[in-house]
C-alpha positions as CSV (number, residue, x, y, z in Angstrom):
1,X,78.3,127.7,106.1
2,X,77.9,125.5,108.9
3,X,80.8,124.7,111.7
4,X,82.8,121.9,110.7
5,X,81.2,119.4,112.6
6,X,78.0,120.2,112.4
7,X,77.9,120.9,108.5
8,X,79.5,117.7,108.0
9,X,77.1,115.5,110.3
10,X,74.1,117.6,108.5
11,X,75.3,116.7,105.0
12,X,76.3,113.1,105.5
13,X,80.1,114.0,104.7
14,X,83.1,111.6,105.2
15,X,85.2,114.2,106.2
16,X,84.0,114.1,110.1
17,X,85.7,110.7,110.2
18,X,89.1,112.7,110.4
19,X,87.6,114.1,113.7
20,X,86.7,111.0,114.5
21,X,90.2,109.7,114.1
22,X,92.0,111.8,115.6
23,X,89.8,113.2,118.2
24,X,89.5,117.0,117.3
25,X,90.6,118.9,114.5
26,X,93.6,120.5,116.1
27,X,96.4,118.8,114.4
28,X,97.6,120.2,111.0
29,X,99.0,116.8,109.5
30,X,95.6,116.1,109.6
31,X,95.1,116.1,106.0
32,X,98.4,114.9,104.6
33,X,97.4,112.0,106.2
34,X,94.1,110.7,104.8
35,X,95.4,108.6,102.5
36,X,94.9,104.3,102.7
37,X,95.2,104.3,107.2
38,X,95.8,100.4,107.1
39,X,98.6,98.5,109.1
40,X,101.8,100.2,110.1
41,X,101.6,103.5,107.6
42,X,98.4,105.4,106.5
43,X,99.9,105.3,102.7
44,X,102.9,103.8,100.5
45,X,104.5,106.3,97.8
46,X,107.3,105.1,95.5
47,X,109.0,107.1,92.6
48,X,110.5,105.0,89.7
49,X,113.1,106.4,87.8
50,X,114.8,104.7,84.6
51,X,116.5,106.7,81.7
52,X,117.9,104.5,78.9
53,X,117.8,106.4,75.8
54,X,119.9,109.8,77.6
55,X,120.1,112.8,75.6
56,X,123.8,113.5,75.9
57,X,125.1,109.9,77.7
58,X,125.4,106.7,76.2
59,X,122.2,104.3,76.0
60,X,122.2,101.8,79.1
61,X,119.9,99.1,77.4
62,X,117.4,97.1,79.4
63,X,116.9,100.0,81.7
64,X,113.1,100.7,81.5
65,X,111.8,97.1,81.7
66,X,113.8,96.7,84.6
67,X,112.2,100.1,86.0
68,X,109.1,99.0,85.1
69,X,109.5,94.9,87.1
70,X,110.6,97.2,89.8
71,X,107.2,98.9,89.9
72,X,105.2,96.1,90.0
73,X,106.7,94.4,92.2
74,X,106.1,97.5,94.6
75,X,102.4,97.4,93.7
76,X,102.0,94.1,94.5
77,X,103.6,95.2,97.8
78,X,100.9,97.5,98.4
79,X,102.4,100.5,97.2
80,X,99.2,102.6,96.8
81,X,101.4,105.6,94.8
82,X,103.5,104.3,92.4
83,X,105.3,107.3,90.2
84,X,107.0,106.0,87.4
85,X,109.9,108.6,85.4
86,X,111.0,107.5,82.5
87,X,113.8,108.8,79.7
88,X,112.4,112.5,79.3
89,X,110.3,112.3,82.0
90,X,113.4,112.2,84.3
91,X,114.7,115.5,83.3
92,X,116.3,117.5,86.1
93,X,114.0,119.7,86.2
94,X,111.6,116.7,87.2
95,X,113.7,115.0,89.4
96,X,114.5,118.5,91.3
97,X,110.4,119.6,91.6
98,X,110.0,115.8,92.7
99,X,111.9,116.0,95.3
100,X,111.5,120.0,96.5
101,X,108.2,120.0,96.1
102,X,106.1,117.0,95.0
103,X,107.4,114.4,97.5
104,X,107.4,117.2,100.6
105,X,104.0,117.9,100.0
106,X,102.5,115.0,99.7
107,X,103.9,112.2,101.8
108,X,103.2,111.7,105.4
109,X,105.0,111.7,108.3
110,X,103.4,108.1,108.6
111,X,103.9,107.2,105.3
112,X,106.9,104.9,103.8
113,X,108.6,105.9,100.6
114,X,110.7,104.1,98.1
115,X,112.5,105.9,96.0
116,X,114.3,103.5,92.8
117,X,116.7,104.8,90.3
118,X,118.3,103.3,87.4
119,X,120.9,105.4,84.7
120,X,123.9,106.8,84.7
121,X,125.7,107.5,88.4
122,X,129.1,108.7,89.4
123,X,131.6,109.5,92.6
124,X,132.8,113.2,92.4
125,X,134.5,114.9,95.8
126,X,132.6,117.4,97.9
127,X,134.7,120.6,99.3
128,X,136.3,119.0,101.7
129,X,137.6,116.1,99.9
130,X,135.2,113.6,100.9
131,X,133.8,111.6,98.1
132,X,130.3,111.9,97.0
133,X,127.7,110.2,94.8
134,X,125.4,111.3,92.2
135,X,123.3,110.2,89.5
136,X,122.6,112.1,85.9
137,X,119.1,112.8,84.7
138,X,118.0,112.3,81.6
139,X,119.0,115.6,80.1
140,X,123.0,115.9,81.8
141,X,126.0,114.4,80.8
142,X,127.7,111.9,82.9
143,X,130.9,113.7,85.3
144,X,128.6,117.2,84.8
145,X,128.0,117.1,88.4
146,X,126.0,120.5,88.4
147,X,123.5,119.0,86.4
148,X,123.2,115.9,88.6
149,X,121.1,115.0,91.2
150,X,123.7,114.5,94.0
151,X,123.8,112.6,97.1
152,X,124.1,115.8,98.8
153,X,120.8,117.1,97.4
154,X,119.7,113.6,98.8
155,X,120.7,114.2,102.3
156,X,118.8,117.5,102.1
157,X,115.8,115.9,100.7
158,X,115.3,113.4,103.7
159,X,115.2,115.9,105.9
160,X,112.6,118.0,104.6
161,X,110.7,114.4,103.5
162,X,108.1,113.6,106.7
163,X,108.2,109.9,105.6
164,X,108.8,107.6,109.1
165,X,110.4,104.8,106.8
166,X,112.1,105.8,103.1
167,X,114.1,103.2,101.3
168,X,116.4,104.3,98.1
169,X,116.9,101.6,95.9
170,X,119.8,103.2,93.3
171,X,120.8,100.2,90.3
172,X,124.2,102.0,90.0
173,X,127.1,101.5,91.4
174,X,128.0,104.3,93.9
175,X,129.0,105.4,97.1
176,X,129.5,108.4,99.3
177,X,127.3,109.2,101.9
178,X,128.3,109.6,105.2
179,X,126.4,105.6,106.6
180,X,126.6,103.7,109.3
181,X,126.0,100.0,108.8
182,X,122.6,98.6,108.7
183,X,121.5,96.4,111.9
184,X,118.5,94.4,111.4
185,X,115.7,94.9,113.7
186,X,114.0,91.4,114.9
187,X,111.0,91.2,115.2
188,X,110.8,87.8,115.9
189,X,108.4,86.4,118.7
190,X,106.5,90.1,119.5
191,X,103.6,90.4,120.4
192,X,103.1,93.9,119.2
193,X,106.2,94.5,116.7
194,X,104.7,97.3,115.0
195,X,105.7,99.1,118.4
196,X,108.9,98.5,117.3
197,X,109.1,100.2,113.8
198,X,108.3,103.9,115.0
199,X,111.6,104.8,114.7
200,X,112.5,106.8,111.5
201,X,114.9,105.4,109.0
202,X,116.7,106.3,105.8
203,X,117.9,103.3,104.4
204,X,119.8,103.0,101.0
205,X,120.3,99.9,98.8
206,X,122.5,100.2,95.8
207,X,123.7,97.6,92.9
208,X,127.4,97.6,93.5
209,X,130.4,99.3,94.8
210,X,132.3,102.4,93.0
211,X,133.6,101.8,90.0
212,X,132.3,97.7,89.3
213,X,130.5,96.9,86.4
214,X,126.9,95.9,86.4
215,X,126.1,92.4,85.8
216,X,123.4,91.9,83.8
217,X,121.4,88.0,82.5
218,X,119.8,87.9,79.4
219,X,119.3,91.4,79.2
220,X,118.1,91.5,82.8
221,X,119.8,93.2,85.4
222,X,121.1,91.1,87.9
223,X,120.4,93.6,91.3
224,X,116.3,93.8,89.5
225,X,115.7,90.2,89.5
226,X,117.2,89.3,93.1
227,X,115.3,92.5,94.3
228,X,112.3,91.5,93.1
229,X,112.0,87.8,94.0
230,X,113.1,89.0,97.7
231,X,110.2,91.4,97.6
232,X,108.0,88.2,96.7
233,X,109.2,86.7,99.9
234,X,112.6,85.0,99.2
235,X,114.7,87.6,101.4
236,X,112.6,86.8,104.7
237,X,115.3,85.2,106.0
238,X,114.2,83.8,109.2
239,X,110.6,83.3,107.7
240,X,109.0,85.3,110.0
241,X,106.1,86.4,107.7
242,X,107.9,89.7,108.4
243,X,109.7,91.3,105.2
244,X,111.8,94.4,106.2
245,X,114.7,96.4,104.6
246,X,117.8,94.9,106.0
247,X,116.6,91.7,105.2
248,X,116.4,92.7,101.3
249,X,119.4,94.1,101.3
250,X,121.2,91.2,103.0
251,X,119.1,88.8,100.6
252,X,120.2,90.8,97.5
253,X,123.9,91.4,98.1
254,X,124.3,87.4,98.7
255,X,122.3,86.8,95.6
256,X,124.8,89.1,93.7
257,X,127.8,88.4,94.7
258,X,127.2,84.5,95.1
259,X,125.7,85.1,91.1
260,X,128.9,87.7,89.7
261,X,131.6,85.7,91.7
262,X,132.7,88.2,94.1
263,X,132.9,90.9,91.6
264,X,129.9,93.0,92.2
265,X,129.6,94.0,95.9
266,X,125.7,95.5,96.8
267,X,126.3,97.8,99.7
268,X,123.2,98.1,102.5
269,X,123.7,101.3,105.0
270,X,121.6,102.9,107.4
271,X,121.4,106.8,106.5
272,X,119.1,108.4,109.8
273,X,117.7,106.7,112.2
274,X,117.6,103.4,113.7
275,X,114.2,102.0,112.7
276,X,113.4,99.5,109.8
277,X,111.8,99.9,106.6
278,X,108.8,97.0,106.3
279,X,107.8,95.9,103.0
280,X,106.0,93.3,104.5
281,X,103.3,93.4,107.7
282,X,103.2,89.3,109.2
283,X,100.0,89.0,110.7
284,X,98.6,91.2,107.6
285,X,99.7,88.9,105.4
286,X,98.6,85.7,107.2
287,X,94.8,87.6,107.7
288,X,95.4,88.5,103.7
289,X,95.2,84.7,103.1
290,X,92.5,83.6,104.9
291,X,93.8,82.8,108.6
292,X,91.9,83.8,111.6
293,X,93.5,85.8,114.6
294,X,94.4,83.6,117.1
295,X,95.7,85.2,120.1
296,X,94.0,88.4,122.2
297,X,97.3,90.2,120.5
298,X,96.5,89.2,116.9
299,X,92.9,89.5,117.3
300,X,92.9,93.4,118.4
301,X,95.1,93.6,115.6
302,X,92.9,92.2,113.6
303,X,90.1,94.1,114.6
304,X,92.3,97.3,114.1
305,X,92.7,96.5,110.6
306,X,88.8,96.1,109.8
307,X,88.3,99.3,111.5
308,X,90.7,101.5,108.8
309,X,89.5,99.5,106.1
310,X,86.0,101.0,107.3
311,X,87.3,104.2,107.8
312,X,88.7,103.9,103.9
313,X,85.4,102.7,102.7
314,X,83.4,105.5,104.2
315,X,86.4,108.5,103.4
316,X,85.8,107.3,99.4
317,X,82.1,107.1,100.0
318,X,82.5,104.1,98.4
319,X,80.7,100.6,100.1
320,X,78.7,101.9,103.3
321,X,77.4,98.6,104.0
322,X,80.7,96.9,103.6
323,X,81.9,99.5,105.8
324,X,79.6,99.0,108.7
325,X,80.0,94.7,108.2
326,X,84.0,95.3,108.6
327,X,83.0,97.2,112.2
328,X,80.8,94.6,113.4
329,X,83.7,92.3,112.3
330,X,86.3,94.6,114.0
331,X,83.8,94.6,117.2
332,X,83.4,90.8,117.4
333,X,87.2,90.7,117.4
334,X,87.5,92.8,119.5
335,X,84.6,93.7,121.5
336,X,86.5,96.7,123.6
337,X,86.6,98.5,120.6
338,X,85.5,102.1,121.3
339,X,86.5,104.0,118.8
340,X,85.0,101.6,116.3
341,X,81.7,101.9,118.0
342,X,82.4,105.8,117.7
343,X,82.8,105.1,113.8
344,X,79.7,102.7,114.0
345,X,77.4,105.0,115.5
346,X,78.4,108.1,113.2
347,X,77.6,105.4,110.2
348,X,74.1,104.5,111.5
349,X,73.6,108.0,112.7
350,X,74.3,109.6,108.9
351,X,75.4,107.1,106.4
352,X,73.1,104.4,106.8
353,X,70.6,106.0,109.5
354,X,69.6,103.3,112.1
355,X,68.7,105.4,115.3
356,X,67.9,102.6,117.6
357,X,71.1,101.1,116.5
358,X,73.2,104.3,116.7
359,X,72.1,104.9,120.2
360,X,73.4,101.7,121.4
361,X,76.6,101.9,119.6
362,X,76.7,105.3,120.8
363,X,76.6,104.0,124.5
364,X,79.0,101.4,123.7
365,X,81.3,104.0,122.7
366,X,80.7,105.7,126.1
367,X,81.5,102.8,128.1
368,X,84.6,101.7,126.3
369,X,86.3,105.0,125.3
370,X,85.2,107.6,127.8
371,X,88.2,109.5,127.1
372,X,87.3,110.5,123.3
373,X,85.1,113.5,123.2
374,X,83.4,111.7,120.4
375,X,81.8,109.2,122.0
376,X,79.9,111.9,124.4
377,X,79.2,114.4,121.2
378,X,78.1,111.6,118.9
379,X,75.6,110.5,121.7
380,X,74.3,114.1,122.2
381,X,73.5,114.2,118.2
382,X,71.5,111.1,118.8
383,X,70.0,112.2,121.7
384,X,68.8,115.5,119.8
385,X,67.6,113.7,116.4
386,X,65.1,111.3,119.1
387,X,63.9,114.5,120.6
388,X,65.4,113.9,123.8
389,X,66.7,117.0,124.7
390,X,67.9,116.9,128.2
391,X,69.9,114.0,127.3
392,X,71.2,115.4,124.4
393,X,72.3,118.3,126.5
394,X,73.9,116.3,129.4
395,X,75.7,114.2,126.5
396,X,77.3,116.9,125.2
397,X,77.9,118.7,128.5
398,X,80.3,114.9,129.0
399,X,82.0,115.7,126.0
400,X,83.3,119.4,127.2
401,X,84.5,117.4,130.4
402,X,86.5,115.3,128.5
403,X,87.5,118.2,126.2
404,X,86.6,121.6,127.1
405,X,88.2,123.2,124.2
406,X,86.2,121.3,121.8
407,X,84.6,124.5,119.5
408,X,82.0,122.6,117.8
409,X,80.3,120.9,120.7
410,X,79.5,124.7,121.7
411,X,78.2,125.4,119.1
412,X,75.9,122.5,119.1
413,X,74.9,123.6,122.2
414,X,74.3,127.3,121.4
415,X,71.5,125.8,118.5
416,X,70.1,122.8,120.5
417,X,69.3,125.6,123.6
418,X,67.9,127.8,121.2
419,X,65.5,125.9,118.9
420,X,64.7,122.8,121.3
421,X,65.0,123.7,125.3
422,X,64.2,127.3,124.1
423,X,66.6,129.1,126.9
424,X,68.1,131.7,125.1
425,X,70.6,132.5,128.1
426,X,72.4,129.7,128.1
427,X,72.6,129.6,124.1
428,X,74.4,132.5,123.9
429,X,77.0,131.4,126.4
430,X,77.7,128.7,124.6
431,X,77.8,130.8,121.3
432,X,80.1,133.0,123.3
433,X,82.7,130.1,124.3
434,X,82.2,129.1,120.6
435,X,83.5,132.4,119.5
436,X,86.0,133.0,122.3
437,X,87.5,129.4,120.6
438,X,88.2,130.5,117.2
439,X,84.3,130.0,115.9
440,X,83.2,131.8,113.5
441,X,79.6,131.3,112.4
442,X,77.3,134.1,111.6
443,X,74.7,132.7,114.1
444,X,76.9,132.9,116.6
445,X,78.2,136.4,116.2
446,X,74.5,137.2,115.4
447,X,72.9,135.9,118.6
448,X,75.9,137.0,120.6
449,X,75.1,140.8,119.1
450,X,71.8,141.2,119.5
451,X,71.8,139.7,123.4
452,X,74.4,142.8,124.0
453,X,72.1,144.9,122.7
């Protein structure tokens, strides 16, 4: 087997784009992140829980269908991953491998994560006194806390969870966490506010206070329908296209209490951290519905987006030629694009093989993002494939200036002195840096053997 980037530029695989992406293949979130890389977060995971028929706890009718509005809604939201647990299916053993394992493993540290729960709940006290929430599974009786998923087991799970944004939705009413209250983050007249929203937050949104009943409207639950027709829009507030967490939870604890007379009391807190959850991206949306980018801000933003709908075109190995229109659309946005010429050149150097037009996408790439190794290594291949081999060479050479750890380029290098400029000396140095990085191809070892010899 080939090194990974040649192998992968030889047999026409998506899988280079992650190099492409990132720059390298040093970073080991590399591949819990190659989900859907559009707007703010490469991929949107929910987990729907609703348990109305329980095993050993009274039946809370209504339950599932509210579960399952809630999941739709958060489809329509763009939630890629949408796990839905229902009666049985919300066991505790489920709910515990959920969140141990399943949820770790998968999700992001770019990623948002919603997590909705619906069932029986209750307020217990910790050790020390302090009260503390938790809400029965399918399979516990309510006030066995030991069978319970508790608010403690919560805390624990949003640390180990990578998510930047995760947003618990609990149709219960509960308390007990150790919160701070929520301040909304404004957005409002930025330029750039996705620049904003890096910080990490664990927000939590639940139906009512301890111990108040749960209104419900013809067999509807009250919290379900406000929270739903804020996620269509209603709860942003200051109609900034922008739809964000502490705007829902504002929206939906108005709704209810205006609706139940004071009675039932939502509560909105901020867990960790001090960003926002978005449920909404403004300028996506307005691009979603036909609107051109406007200004320079808007239209790099704009070209950003065609660029990782590319990238998610190609990683599927779905719609090449969609793919490559989307970067000629990201490029006449933005015509400063490098890494999209990068992405273009790779596509009309493998995918859809162009090499005329790879070669000058290729030097676009050089010209406006001389800093990504890429751009330099992606010429070089060109270079090679039009039997230019001193080019090729100098090319690659670039690319070890800009990176001079970069493993694969050496190896590149060890082949095209060997077979094409036919100077075995300097192919074995390069097979020797290629092995001194980490390489291990049989070539390599092989050529490096026999010169000691």
């Amino acid at each position: 087997m080939l090194p990974a980037r040649r192998f992968l530029f030889r047999t026409g695989s998506i899988a280079i784009l992650i190099a492409i992406l990132f720059g390298g293949w040093g970073a080991s979130n590399v591949s819990a992140q190659l989900g859907m890389p559009e707007g703010l977060y490469y991929k949107s995971w929910a987990v729907v829980i609703g348990v109305e028929n329980y095993l050993l706890a009274p039946k809370i009718p209504g339950v599932i269908d509210d579960a399952k509005a809630v999941a739709q809604a958060l489809r329509k939201l763009g939630f890629e991953e949408v796990v839905e647990l229902y009666d049985k299916d919300a066991s505790l053993r489920r709910l515990q491998q959920t969140l141990v394992d399943f949820l770790p493993r998968k999700v992001g540290r770019q990623d948002r994560l919603v997590i909705y729960f619906a069932g029986h709940a209750g307020v217990t006290q910790d050790s020390s006194g302090k009260e503390m929430g938790y809400l029965v599974p399918w399979d516990a009786q309510v006030g066995n806390v030991s069978k319970s998923i508790t608010f403690e087991d919560l805390k624990e799970f949003s640390h180990r969870n990578a998510s930047k944004h995760t947003l618990l939705l609990f149709n219960v009413a509960v308390r007990g966490w150790e919160i701070s209250v929520a301040q909304p983050l404004s957005l409002e007249g930025r330029s750039s506010p996705e620049d904003d929203t890096e910080k990490r937050a664990v927000q939590v949104l639940t139906a009512g206070d301890k111990g108040e009943s749960l209104s419900r409207d013809q067999h509807r639950s009250l919290f379900v329908k406000a929270l739903v027709r804020g996620f269509a829009g209603e709860a942003d507030l200051d109609k900034n296209g922008w739809l964000m967490a502490t705007e829902v939870g504002q929206y939906v604890k108005q709704q209810i209490q205006a609706q139940t007379k004071g009675t039932q009391h939502p509560i909105f807190a901020q867990l960790e951290g001090d960003g926002d959850t978005i449920l909404v991206e403004g300028r996506k949306a307005a691009f979603r519905l036909g609107g051109e980018p406007q200004s320079p801000a808007e239209r790099q933003q704009a070209a950003k987006m065609q660029y990782e709908q590319a990238f998610t075109l190609l990683q599927t190995r779905k719609g090449q030629k969609e793919a490559l229109e989307r970067l000629n659309k990201a490029l006449e946005y933005d015509p400063t694009f490098g890494d999209a010429y990068v992405l273009k050149s790779y596509v009309l150097l493998e995918v859809l093989p162009n090499l005329e037009e790879a070669l000058a996408a290729a030097k676009a790439a050089v010209q406006y993002a001389p800093k990504n190794p890429d751009s330099h290594y992606t010429l070089g291949l060109i270079y090679e494939k039009l039997e230019r081999y001193g080019e090729a060479e100098r090319a690659m050479r670039e690319a070890l200036v800009v990176n001079p750890s970069y493993v694969d380029v050496y190896f590149s290098l060890g082949e095209l002195y060997a077979d094409k400029i036919k100077d075995q000396k300097k192919s074995v140095e390069a097979f020797e840096r290629y092995l001194e990085l980490g390489g291990n191809h049989s070539r390599a070892r092989e050529a490096v053997a026999q010169s000691r010899k």
